[in-house]
C-alpha positions, 0 to 999 in steps of 0.5 A: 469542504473542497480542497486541493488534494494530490495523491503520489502513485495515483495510477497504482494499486492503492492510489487508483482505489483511494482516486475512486473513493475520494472522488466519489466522496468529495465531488467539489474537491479538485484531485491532482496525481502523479503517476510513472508508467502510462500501462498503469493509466488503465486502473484509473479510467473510471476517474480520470476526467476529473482528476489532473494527472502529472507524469513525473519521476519522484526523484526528480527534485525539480520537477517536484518543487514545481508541480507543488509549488503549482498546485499548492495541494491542501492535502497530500497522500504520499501513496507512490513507492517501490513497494515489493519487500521480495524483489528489495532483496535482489536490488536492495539500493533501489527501494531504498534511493527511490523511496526515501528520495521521493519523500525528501523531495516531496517534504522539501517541496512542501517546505519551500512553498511555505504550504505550512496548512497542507495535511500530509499522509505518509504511507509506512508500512507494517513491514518495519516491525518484521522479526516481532516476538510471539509475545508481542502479538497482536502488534500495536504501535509500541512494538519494536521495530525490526525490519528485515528486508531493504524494502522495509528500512526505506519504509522505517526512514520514510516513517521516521522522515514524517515524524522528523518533519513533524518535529522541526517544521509542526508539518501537519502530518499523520503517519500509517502503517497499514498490514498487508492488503489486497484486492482488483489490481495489484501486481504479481509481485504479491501472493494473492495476486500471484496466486490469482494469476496463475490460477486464471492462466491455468484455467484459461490453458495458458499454463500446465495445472501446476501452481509453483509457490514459495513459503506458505507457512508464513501468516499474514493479516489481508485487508481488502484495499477498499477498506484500506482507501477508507482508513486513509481517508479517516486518517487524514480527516481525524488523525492526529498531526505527528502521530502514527496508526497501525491499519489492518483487519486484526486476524492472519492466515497462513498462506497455505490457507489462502491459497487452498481458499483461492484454489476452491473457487476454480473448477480447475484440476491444480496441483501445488508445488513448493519451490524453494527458489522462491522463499525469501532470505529471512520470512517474518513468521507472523504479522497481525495487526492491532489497530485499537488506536486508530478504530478508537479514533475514528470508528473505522471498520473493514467491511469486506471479508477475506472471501470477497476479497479474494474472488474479487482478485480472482474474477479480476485476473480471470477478466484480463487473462 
C-alpha cells in the first residue's frame, strides 16, 4: 500500500541503505529525508530523484513541526543521530542534547499535528545493556540495562522516550535495538570502517605499512546493514506498537579477529600496533545479540555473512581512496 514515509538522517550510514531498499520495494510510496550535511548527499545518488529531501537541524523545533505537520508522514523511521559512543566520551553533552532533543521535537511534531495513525521506528541501541554479566550472554530484551558510555544514555531516554509516548499518547510506535552493524559507507568513527581505511591508505601508499588500533580484545556481534535496513522494514510492517526488538546476527568476534580477517584480504605488507591512546574509559567486553523475539515475529534472517561483509567495506574504501 502506498504511503508517506519519512526517514531522519536519510543521508547517513543506515538511512542511505534503508533509502535504497524501501524504495526498491515500495515503488508507489512517496519517500521524504532529512538530512544535515550536503558532503553526505553522495551516499544517496542512486535514489535521490525519488525521494524529497529537507536540509534540517533536528533541534530546530520549529522547523520540525513544519516539515511534519507538511508532509504528514504515515510512517517514520527515526534513524538520524550522533551515533559514535567513542567520541560521547570526550564531548559528552553533545549526544546527549542532540539525540534526546531531536527525538522530543520529532514526537512532539507528531503529537501536535494529531497524526494519531503515523507508525513510528526509533532507533535505540544495543549499547544500552553495556556492562552485561557472562551469565546473562546471549542478550535478549530482559537484560538489565547498564549503559557505560554518554552516547548510550541518550540512546537508553530515546528508547524509553518511544515507550513514554507510547504510554501517554497509544503513539503507534515500535522500538529496536539493533548490535553493531557494518558495511559500504559508514564513517571512521567505527572499527571496521576505521580498520578498512587505513588498510586501502596503506595499499594505495598514502600511509607507512603500520596499522595503529586500539582494544581488540573486546567482542562484538557485526551484522551487515543491508540486513539491518530489512529488520527495520519488518519492524515497522509486523512489530508490536509499544514493544522492543533486539536485532543482530547472534555470533561475536573479537576484534583482533576482525582485523586479521580484513588484513588477509590485502596483499599489502601491514604491520599492527597497539595504541593505548586509543582505548576507551570503560570497553564492554561482550556483546552478542539474542533476537529470538524479533526472528519469531517476522521470520527475519541475515543473509550476509561476515566475509562479505567485510570485503565490501573494503573494496568500498578501496574505491574512494
Amino acid at each position: 500500500m502506498a504511503a508517506k514515509i519519512l526517514i531522519t538522517g536519510i543521508t547517513g550510514f543506515a538511512g542511505s541503505h534503508l533509502a535504497e531498499y524501501l524504495v526498491g520495494e515500495n515503488a508507489d510510496s512517496e519517500f521524504y529525508g532529512t538530512y544535515l550535511s550536503d558532503d553526505s548527499l553522495r551516499n544517496i545518488e542512486a535514489v535521490e530523484n525519488q525521494v524529497s529531501l529537507t536540509k534540517l537541524d533536528l533541534s530546530n523545533e520549529k522547523e520540525v513541526f513544519e516539515l511534519i505537520d507538511r508532509v504528514k508522514p504515515d510512517i517514520i523511521f527515526h534513524l538520524a543521530a550522533m551515533s559514535s559512543s567513542a567520541d560521547s566520551f570526550s564531548s559528552p553533552a553533545k549526544p546527549m542534547l542532540n539525540n534526546i532533543h531531536s527525538e522530543i521535537n520529532i514526537l512532539e511534531g507528531v503529537r501536535r499535528s494529531r497524526l494519531i495513525d503515523s507508525k513510528i521506528l526509533i532507533i535505540s541501541s544495543a549499547e544500552i545493556y553495556g556492562a552485561v554479566d557472562k551469565n546473562d550472554l546471549p542478550i535478549d530484551e530482559n537484560v538489565s540495562l547498564r549503559p557505560t558510555n554518554p552516547y548510550a544514555v541518550s540512546k537508553l531516554t530515546q528508547d524509553f522516550l518511544g515507550l513514554q509516548y507510547f504510554l501517554s499518547y497509544n503513539f503507534k510506535i515500535i522500538r529496536v535495538r539493533p548490535f553493531n552493524h557494518i558495511g559500504p559507507r559508514q564513517s571512521t568513527g567505527f572499527v571496521v570502517a576505521a580498520f578498512a581505511k587505513k588498510i586501502a591508505e596503506i595499499e594505495k601508499g598514502k600511509k607507512n605499512g603500520i596499522l595503529t588500533v586500539g582494544n581488540l580484545e573486546a567482542k562484538r556481534d557485526f551484522t551487515d546493514v543491508r540486513d539491518m535496513v530489512r529488520a527495520y522494514d519488518l519492524a515497522i510492517s509486523k512489530g508490536v506498537f509499544g514493544e522492543v526488538y533486539n536485532l543482530g546476527f547472534g555470533i561475536s568476534y573479537k576484534i583482533s579477529d576482525i582485523l586479521n580477517r580484513m588484513v588477509s584480504l590485502s596483499k599489502a605488507k601491514i604491520k599492527v600496533e597497539v595504541d593505548r591512546s586509543l582505548f576507551r574509559p570503560i570497553d564492554n567486553p561482550d556483546l552478542v545479540c539474542n533476537a529470538t523475539k524479533f526472528k519469531k515475529l517476522t521470520g527475519w534472517e541475515p543473509k550476509i555473512e561476515i566475509e562479505q561483509t567485510l570485503k565490501d567495506t573494503l573494496d568500498y574504501w578501496r574505491n574512494i581512496i
